[in-house]
C-alpha positions as CSV (number, residue, x, y, z in Angstrom):
1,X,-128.2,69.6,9.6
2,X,-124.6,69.7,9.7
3,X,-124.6,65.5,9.3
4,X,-127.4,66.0,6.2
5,X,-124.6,68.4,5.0
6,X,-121.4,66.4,5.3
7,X,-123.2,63.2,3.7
8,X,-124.4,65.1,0.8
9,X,-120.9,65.7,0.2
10,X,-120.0,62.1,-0.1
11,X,-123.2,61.3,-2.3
12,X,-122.3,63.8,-4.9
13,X,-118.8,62.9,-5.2
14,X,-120.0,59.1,-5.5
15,X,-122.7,60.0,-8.2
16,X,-119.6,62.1,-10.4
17,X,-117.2,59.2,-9.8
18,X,-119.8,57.1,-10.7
19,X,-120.8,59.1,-14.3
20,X,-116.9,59.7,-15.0
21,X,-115.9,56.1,-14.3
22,X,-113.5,56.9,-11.9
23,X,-111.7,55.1,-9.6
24,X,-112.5,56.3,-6.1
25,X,-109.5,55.6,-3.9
26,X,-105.5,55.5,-4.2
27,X,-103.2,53.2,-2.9
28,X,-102.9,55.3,0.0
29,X,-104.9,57.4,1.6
30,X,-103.0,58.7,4.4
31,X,-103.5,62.3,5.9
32,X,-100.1,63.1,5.1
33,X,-100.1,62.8,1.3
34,X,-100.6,65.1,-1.5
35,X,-102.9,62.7,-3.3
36,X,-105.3,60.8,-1.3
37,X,-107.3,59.3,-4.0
38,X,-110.3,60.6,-6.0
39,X,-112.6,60.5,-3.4
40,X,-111.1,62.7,-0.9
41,X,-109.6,65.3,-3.2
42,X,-113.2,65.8,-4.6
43,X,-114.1,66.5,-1.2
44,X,-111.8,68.5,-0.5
45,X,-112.3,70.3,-3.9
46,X,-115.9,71.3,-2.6
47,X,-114.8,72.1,1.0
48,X,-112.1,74.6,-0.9
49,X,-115.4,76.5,-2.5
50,X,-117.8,76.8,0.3
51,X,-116.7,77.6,3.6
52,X,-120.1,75.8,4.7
53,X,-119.3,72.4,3.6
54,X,-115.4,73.1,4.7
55,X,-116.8,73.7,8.2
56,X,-118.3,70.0,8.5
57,X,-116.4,67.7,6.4
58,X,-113.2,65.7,6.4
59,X,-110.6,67.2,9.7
60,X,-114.0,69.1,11.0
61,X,-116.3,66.4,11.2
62,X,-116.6,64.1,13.8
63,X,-114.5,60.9,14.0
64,X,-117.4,58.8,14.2
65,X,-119.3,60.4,11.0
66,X,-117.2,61.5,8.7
67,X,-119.3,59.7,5.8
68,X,-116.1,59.1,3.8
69,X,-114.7,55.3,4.4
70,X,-115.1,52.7,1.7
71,X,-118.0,50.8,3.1
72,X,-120.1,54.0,3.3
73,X,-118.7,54.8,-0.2
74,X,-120.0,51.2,-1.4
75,X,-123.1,51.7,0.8
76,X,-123.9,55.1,-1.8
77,X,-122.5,53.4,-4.9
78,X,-125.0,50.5,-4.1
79,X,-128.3,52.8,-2.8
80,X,-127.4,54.4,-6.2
81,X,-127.3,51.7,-8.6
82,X,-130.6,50.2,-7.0
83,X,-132.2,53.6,-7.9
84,X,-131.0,53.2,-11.2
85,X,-132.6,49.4,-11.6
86,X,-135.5,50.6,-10.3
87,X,-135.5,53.0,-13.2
88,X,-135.0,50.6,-15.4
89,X,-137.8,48.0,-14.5
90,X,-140.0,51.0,-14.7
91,X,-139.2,51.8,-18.5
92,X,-139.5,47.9,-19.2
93,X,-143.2,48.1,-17.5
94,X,-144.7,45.3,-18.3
95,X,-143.7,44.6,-21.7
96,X,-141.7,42.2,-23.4
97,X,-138.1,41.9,-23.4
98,X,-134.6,40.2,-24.8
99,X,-131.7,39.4,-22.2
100,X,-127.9,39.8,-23.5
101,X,-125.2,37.9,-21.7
102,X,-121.4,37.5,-21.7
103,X,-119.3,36.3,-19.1
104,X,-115.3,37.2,-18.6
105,X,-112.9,37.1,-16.1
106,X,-112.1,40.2,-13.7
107,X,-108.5,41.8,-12.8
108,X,-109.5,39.9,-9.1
109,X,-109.8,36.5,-11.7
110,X,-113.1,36.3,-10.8
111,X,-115.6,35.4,-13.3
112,X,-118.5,37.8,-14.1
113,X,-121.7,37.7,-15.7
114,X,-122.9,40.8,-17.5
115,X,-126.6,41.1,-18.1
116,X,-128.1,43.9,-20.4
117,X,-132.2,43.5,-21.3
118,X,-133.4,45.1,-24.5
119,X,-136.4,46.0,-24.5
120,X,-138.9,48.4,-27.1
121,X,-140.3,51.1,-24.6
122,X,-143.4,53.0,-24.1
123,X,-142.4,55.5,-27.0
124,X,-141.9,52.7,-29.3
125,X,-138.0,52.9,-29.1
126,X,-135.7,50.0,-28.9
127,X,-133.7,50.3,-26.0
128,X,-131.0,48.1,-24.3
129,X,-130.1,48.7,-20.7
130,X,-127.3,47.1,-18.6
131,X,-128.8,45.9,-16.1
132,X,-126.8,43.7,-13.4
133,X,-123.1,42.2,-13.3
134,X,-123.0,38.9,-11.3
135,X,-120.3,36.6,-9.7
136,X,-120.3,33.1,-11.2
137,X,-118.3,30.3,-9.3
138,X,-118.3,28.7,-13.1
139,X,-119.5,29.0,-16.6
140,X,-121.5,26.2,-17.4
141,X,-125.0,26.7,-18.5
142,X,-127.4,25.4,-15.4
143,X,-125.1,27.8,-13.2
144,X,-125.5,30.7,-15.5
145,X,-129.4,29.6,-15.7
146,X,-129.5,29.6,-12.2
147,X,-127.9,33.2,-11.8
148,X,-130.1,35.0,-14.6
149,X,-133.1,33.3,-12.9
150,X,-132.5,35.0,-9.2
151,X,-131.3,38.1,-10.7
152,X,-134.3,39.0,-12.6
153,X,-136.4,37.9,-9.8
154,X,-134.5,40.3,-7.7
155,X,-135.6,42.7,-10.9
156,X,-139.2,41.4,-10.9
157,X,-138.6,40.6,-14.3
158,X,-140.9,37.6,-15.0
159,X,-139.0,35.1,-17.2
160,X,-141.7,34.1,-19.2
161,X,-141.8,37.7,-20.9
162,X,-138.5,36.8,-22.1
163,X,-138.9,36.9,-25.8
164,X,-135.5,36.4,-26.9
165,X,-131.8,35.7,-26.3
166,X,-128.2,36.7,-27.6
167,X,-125.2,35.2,-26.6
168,X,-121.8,34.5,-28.5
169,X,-121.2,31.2,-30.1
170,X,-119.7,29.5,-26.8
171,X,-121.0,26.1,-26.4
172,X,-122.0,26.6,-22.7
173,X,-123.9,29.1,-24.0
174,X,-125.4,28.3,-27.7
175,X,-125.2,24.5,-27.1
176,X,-128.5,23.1,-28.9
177,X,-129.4,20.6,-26.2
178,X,-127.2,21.3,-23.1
179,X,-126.8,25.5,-23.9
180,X,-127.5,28.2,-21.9
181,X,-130.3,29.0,-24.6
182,X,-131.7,25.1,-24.8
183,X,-132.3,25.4,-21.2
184,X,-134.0,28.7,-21.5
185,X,-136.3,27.4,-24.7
186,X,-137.8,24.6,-22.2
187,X,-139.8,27.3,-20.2
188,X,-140.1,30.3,-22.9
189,X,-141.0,28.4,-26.5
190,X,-140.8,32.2,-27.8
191,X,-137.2,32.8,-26.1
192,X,-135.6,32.8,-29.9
193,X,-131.5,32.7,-29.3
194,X,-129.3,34.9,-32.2
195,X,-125.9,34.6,-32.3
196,X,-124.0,38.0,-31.4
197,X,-123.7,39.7,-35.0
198,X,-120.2,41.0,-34.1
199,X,-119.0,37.8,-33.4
200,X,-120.4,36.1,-36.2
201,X,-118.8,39.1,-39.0
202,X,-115.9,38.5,-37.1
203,X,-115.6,35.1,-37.6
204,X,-116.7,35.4,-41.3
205,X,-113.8,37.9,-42.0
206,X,-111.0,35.4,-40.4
207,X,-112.7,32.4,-42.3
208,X,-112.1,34.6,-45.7
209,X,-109.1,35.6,-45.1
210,X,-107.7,32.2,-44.6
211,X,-109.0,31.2,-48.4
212,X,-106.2,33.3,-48.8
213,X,-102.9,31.7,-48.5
214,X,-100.5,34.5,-48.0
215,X,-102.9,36.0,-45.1
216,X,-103.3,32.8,-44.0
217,X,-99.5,32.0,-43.5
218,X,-98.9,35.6,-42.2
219,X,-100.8,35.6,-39.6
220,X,-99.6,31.6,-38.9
221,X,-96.6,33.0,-38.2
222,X,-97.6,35.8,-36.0
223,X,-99.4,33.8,-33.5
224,X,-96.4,31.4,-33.7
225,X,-93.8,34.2,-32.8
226,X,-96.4,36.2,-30.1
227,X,-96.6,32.3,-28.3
228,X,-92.9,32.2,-28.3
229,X,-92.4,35.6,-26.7
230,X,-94.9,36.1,-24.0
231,X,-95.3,32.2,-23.4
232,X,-92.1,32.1,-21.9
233,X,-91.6,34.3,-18.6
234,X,-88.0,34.3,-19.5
235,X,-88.7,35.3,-22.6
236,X,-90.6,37.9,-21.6
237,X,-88.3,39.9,-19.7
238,X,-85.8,39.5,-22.0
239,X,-88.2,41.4,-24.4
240,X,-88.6,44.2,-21.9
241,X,-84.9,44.4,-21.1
242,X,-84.4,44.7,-25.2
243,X,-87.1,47.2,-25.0
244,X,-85.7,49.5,-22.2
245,X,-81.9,49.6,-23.8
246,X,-84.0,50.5,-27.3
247,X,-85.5,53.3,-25.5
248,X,-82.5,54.3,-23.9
249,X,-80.6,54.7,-27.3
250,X,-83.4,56.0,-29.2
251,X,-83.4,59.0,-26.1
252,X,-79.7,59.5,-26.6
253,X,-79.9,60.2,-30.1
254,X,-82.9,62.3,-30.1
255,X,-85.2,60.4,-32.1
256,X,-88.0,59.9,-29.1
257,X,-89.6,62.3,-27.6
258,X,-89.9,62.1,-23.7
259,X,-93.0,62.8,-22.2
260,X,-95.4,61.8,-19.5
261,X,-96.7,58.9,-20.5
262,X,-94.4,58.1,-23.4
263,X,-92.4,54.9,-24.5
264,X,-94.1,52.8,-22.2
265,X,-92.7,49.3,-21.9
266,X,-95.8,46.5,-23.2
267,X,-95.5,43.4,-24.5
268,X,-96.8,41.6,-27.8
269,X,-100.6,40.5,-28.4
270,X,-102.6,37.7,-29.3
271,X,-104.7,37.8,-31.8
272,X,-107.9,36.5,-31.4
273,X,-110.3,34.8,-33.6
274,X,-113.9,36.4,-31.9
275,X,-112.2,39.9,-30.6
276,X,-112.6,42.6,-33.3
277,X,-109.3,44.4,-34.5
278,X,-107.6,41.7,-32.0
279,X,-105.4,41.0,-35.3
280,X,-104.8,44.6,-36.4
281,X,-103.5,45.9,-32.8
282,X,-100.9,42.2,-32.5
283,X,-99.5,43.6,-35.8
284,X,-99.3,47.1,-34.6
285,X,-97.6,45.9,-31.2
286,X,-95.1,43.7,-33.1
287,X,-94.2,46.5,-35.3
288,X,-93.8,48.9,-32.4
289,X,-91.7,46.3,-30.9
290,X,-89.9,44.7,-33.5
291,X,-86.4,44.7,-32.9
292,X,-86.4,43.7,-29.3
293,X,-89.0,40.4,-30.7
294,X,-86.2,39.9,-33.5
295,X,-83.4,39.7,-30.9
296,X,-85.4,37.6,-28.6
């Protein structure tokens, strides 16, 4: 009982964690800190409310089951997400569906493969559910087929009740013989491919916007003065040193406030041709950071 006990512990904090996306551990997690991560101080939180659960977990439990190291944390977050899956082949049933994909790199570089289905349910609602992420050694399409064929296996999703595809315009992806949606086509005749609508209106807006020739040169020049800042790793901390002594000044004569969180140091971003607002937040960042840009 007392094991059932301490373990529930660690499944609850894992499943509010999980809802909140939260991070669940610190740097360092050694006894003698204040902040342990998110993980433990949960715990802890609970043990602080019920003298029940304080009685069996964390310092009271036994060294050999204290439920709380990150492999039985992944173990839950895994048991978890499976259930959730599970769920979600369920609400598919049997009927036809669409597959979403997009593929980025990862903090770790790593390159990932996010796969959400969309599917009308037994209501008659349109639903889309993510469904798996997926580590790709490389992006071109017979590896991506590959991947999306095991996964929905795994699912027990039959490929042949795909009934349609949407990807971005990548040519790995949208490619008319070689694509990711080409290949797909071969086995599913009804597997139509659409091009992500968000992509597409924002390529249409930066293809108007260069008819005109002032927006076009503005934003020219932009990109040309973002490249020459961050490009340079020289460059770059001369930005941030301009920035700091800006800050510093600014303090001195009362015109910032200070605050947690406040003046952060940042640099200047690209903007980019497929990323929605990309262009409004690298005029925003060189505005904020004008004068150290200028002196760079």
């Amino acid at each position: 009982m007392k094991n059932r006990l301490r373990l529930r512990a660690s499944i609850d904090t894992v499943r509010w964690l999980a809802f909140q996306a939260c991070p669940f551990r610190g740097h360092d997690e050694s006894e003698d800190l204040k902040d342990q991560g998110n993980f433990l101080e949960i715990v802890k939180l609970l043990a602080s409310y019920n003298e029940e659960v304080k009685a069996v977990v964390l310092g009271n439990a036994p060294q050999n089951a204290k439920y709380t190291s990150p492999t039985i944390q992944k173990e839950i977050l895994d048991l978890l997400a499976c259930n959730v899956q599970r769920a979600i082949h369920n609400e598919i049933g049997n009927a036809k569906f669409c597959i979403i994909v997009d593929e980025s790199r990862d903090e770790s570089r790593k390159e990932q493969m996010a796969l959400v289905v969309r599917f009308v349910d037994k209501d008659g609602f349109v639903r889309e559910r993510f469904l798996d992420l997926i580590h790709v050694h490389d992006t071109c399409s017979v590896t991506l087929k590959e991947k999306l064929i095991i996964v929905l296996a795994h699912h027990k999703l039959d490929i042949q009740s795909i009934h349609g595809q949407g990807y971005d315009g990548a040519s790995n992806i949208c490619g008319e013989w070689n694509g990711l949606q080409a290949k797909f086509n071969q086995e599913c005749p009804y597997d139509y491919y659409v091009h992500c609508f968000a992509h597409q209106l924002q390529l249409a807006l930066v293809d108007a916007s260069k008819e005109v020739i002032e927006v076009h040169t503005f934003f020219e020049d932009l990109a040309t003065v973002v490249n020459t800042v961050i490009s340079s790793t020289k460059r770059n901390d001369d930005s941030h040193d301009y920035q700091v002594a800006e800050i510093g000044q600014l303090i001195e004569l009362d015109e910032l406030e200070t605050e947690s969180g406040a003046n952060q140091i940042g640099t200047l971003r690209r903007p980019g041709d497929t990323r929605g607002s990309s262009h409004y937040d690298s005029v925003c960042s060189l505005l904020k950071r004008y004068k150290p840009t200028y002196l760079v």
